[in-house]
FIVEX-497898 format. One record per residue (C-alpha): residue number from 1; x, y, z; residue in one letter. Coordinates in steps of 0.1 Angstrom, whole numbers, plus 5000, padded with zeros to 4 digits. Example, Ala and Ser with C-alpha at 12.3 -4.5 7.8 and 13.67 -1.06 7.14 Angstrom:
<sites>
 torza    u    v    w titor
     1 5123 4955 5078     A
     2 5137 4989 5071     S
</sites>
This chain:
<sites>
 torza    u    v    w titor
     1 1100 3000 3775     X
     2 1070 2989 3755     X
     3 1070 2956 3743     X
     4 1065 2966 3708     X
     5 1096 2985 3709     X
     6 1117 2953 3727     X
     7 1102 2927 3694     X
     8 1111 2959 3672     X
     9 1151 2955 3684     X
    10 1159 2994 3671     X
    11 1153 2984 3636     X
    12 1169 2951 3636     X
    13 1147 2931 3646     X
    14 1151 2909 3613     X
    15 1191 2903 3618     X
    16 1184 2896 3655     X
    17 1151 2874 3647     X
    18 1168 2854 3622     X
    19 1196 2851 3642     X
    20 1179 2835 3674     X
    21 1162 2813 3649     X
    22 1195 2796 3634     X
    23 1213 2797 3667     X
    24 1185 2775 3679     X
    25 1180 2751 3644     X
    26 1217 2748 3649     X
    27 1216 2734 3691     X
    28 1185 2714 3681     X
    29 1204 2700 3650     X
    30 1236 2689 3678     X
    31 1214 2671 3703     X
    32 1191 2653 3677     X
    33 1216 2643 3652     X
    34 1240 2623 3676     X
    35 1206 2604 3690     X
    36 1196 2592 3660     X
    37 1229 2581 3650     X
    38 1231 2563 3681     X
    39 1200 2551 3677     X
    40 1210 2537 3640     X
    41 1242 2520 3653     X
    42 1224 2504 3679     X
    43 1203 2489 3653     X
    44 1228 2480 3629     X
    45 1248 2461 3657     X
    46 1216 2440 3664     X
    47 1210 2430 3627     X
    48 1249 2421 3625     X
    49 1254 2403 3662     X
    50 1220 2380 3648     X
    51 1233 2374 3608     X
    52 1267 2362 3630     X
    53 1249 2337 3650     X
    54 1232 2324 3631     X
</sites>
C-alpha cells in the first residue's frame, strides 16, 4: 500500500478526513469544557466565601 493511496481513503478521503476532525473537536471539547467550568466555580466560590466574611 502506498501511502498516497492510505491518505486517499478509496475516494473518501474527505468524509473520512472530516470525520476524524469532528470526532476529535468533539473529545477535546468534553475534557476542556468541564475544566474550565471547574475552574470558574472554583473562582466564584472564592469571591462568595470572602463578600461573606467580610
Amino acid at each position: 500500500m502506498v501511502v498516497q493511496e492510505f491518505f486517499h481513503m478509496g475516494g473518501y478521503a474527505f468524509y473520512v478526513w472530516t470525520s476524524y476532525a469532528l470526532t476529535a473537536v468533539v473529545l477535546i471539547f468534553n475534557v476542556v469544557q468541564p475544566l474550565i467550568r471547574k475552574r470558574k466555580s472554583k473562582r466564584d466560590l472564592i469571591m462568595r466565601l470572602r463578600r461573606n466574611l467580610r
